[in-house]
C-alpha positions as CSV (number, residue, x, y, z in Angstrom):
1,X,149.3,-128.9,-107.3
2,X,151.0,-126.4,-105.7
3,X,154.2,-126.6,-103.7
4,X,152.5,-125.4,-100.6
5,X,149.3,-127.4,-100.6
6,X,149.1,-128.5,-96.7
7,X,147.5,-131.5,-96.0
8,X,146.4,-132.6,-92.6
9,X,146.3,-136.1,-91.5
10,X,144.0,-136.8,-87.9
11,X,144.7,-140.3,-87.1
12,X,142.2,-142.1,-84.4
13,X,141.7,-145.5,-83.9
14,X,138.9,-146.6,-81.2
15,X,140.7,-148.9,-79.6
16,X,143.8,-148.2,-77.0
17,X,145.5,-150.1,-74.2
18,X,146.0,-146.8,-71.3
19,X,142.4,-146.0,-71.6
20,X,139.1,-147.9,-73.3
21,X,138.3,-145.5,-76.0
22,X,140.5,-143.0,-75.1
23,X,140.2,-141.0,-78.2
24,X,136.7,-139.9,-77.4
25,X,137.2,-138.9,-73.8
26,X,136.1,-135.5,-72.8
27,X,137.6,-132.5,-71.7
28,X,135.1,-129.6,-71.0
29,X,132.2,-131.3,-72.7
30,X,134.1,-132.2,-76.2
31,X,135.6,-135.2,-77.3
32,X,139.6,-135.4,-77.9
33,X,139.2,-135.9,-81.4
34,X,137.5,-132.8,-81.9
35,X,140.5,-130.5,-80.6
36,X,143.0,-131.5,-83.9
37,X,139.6,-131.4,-86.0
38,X,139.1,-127.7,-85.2
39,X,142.2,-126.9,-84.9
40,X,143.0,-127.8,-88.7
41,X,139.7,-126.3,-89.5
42,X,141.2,-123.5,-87.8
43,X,144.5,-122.9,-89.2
44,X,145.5,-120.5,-91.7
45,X,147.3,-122.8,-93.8
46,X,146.3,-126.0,-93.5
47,X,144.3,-126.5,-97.4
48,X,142.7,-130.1,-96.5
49,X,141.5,-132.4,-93.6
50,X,142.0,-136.1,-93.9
51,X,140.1,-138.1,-90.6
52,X,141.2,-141.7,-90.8
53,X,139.6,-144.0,-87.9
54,X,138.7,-147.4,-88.0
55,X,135.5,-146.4,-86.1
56,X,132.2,-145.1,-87.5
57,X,131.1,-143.9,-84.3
58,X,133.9,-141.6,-84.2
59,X,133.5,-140.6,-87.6
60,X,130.0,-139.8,-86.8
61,X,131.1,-137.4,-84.1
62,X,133.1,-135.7,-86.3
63,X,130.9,-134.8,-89.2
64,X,128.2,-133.1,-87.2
65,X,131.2,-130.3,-86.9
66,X,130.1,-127.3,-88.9
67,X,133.2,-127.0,-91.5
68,X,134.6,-123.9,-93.3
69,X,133.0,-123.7,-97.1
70,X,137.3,-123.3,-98.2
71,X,138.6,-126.4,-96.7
72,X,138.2,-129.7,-98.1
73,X,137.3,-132.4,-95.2
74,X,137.4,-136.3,-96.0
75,X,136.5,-138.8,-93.7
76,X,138.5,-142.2,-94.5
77,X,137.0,-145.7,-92.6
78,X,140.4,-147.6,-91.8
79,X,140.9,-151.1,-92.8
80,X,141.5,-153.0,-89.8
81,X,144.9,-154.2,-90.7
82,X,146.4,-150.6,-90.5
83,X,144.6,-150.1,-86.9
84,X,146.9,-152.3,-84.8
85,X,149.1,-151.7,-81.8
86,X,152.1,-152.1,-84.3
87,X,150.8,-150.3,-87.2
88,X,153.0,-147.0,-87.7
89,X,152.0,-143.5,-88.3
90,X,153.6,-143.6,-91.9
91,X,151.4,-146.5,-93.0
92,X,148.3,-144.9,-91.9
93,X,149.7,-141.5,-93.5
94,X,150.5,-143.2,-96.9
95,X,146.9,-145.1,-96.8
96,X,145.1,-141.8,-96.1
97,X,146.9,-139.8,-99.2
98,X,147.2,-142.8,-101.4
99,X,143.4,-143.1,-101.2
100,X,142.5,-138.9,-101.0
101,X,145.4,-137.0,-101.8
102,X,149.0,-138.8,-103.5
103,X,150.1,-135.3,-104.5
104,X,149.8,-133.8,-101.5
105,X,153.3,-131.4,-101.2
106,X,153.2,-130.7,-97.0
107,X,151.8,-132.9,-94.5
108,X,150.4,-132.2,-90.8
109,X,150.2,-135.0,-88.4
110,X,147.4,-134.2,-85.5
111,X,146.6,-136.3,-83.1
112,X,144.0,-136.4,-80.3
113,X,145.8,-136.6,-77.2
114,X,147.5,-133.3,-77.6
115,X,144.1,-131.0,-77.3
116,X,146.2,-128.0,-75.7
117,X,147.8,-127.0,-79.2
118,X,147.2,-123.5,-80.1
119,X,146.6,-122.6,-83.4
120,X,149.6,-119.8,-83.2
121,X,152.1,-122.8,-82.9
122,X,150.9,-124.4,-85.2
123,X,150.8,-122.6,-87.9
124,X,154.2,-121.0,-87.0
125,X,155.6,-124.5,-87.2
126,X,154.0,-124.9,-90.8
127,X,155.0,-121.6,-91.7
128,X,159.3,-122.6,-91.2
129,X,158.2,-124.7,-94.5
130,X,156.5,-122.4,-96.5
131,X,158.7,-119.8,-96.2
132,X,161.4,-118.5,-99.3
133,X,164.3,-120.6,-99.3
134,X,163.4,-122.6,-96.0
135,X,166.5,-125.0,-95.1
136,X,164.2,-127.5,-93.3
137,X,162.1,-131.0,-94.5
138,X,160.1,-131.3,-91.6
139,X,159.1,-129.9,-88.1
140,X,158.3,-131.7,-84.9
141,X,157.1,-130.1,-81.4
142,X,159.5,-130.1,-79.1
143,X,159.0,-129.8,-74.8
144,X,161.8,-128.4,-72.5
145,X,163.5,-131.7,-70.4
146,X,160.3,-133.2,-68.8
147,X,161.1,-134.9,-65.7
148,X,160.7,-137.6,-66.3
149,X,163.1,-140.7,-68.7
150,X,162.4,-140.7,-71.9
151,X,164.0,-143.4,-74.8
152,X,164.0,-140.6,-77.1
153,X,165.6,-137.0,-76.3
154,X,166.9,-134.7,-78.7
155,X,169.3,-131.1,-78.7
156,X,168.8,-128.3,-80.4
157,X,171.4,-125.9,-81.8
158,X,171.1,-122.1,-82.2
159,X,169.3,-122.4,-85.2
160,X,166.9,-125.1,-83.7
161,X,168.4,-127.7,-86.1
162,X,167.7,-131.2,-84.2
163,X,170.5,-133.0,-83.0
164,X,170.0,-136.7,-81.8
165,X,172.6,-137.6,-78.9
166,X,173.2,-140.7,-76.3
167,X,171.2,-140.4,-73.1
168,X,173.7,-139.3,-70.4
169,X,171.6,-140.7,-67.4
170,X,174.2,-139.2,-64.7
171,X,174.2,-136.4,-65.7
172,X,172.7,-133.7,-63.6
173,X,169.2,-132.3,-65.6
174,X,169.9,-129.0,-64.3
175,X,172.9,-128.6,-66.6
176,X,170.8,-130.0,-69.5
177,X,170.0,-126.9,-70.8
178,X,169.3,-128.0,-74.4
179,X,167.6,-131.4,-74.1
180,X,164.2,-131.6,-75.5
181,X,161.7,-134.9,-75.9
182,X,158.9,-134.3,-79.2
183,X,155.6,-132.9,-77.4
184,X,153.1,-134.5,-80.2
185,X,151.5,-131.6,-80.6
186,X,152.7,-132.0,-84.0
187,X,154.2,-133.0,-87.0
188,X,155.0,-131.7,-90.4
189,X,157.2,-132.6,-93.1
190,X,157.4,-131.9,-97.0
191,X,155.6,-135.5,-98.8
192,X,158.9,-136.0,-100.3
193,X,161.1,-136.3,-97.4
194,X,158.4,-137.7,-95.5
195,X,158.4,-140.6,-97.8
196,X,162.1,-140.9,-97.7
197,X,162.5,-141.1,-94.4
198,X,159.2,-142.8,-93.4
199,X,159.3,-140.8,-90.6
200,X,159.0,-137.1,-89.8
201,X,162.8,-136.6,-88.4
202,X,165.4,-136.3,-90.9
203,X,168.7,-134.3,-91.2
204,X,166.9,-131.3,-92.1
205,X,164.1,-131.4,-89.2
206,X,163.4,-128.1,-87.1
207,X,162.3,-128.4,-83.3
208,X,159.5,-126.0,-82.7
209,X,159.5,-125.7,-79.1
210,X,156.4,-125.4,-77.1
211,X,155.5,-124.4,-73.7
212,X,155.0,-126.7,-70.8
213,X,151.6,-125.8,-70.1
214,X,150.4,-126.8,-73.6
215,X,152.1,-130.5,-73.7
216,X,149.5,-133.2,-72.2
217,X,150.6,-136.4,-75.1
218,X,147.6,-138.2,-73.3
219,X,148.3,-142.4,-72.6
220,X,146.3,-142.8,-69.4
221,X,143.7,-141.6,-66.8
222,X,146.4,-139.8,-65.1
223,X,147.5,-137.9,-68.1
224,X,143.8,-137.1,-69.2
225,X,143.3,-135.4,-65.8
226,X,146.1,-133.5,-65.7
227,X,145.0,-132.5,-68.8
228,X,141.5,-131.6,-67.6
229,X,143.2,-130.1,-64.8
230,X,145.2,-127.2,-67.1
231,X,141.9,-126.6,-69.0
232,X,140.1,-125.8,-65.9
233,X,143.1,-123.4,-64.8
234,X,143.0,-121.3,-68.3
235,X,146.0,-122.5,-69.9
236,X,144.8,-121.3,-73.0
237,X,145.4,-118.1,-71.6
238,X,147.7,-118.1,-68.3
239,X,149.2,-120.6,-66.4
240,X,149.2,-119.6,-62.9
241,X,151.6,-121.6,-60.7
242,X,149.4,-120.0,-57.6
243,X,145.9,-121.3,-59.1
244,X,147.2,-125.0,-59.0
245,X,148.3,-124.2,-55.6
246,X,144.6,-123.1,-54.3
247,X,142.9,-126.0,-56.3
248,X,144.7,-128.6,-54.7
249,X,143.6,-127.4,-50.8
């Protein structure tokens, strides 16, 4: 196997707390799980496709997608034990490849309720792995200081090297000029350190940072239409501050 054989993971489980079956909700017509599937489909590096639901329905949806003949898609029923509030994204990781792919060398974590990635990201965020003599295990999205708390923020040096710090809640944002929270738009990290670490952040983890307009991380009704809100204003293409001004009199 080679050392650059990508594997993509889609994780979606059918049921959720924010939203009853939130991971077949539809912007523009299609169902969020269908905007990773593509997207992996898409990519120009991404070797396999692994769909792990616990759902048949969703599973359904997903195979009426017309595939490229060079990647290799797998759909993978979930055992209900592994489809729990508390089950962690490594578990359902190592029970996808254990069962399709242990010798997988790069894995890509996509889930549903990011459907703004762009394939460019994406597959510059793979490529900081696959390139000579790359210094990084792993690379997560990354979204400029949010306003909003977050338990989790990160810094990045010059080199976009992640550095974890203590939240400094008084201090003002304005002068946080290098705080970042992960997007979810996505994760990858080398199997090896992945297994490690059991987690896709390590010592060694590059912070790909995104723009605004394409972070969503969808929990609730509110965050699904401000989703559907950027896809109706282009934000594939443009985001126009004055076009959410004029749809909102």
């Amino acid at each position: 196997m080679s050392k650059n054989y990508v594997v993509c993971i889609i994780p979606a489980r059918q049921n959720s707390k924010g939203i009853d079956n939130k991971n077949i909700q539809k912007i523009k017509g299609k169902e969020l799980i269908k905007f990773p599937f593509e997207l992996a489909i898409k990519s120009k590096y991404i070797n396999e496709i692994i769909f792990t639901s616990d759902s048949k329905k969703y599973i359904s949806i997903l195979k009426k997608i017309n595939k490229k003949k060079n990647k290799r898609v797998h759909f993978l029923l979930r055992p209900k034990k592994i489809a729990t509030d508390s089950s962690t994204s490594y578990s359902v990781i190592d029970h996808a490849l254990k069962k399709i792919k242990p010798d997988a060398s790069i894995i890509v974590l996509l889930e549903p309720t990011s459907p703004l990635t762009t394939r460019k990201d994406l597959d510059k965020g793979i490529k900081k792995l696959l390139i000579k003599n790359s210094k990084f295990d792993s690379v997560i999205s990354l979204v400029s200081n949010p306003k909003f708390n977050s338990s989790y923020k990160v810094e990045i040096n010059k080199k976009n090297k992640i550095i974890n710090f203590d939240n400094k809640i008084n201090q003002r944002r304005q002068k946080m000029k290098n705080e970042y929270v992960p997007s979810g738009n996505f994760y990858i990290s080398r199997k090896n350190s992945l297994d490690r670490n059991k987690n896709f952040t390590s010592n060694k983890t590059y912070g790909y940072v995104i723009l605004k307009k394409y972070y969503t991380d969808i929990d609730d009704y509110l965050d699904l239409e401000y989703a559907k809100l950027l896809s109706k204003l282009g934000s594939y293409n443009i985001f126009n501050e004055e076009k959410i001004i004029n749809y909102w009199k």
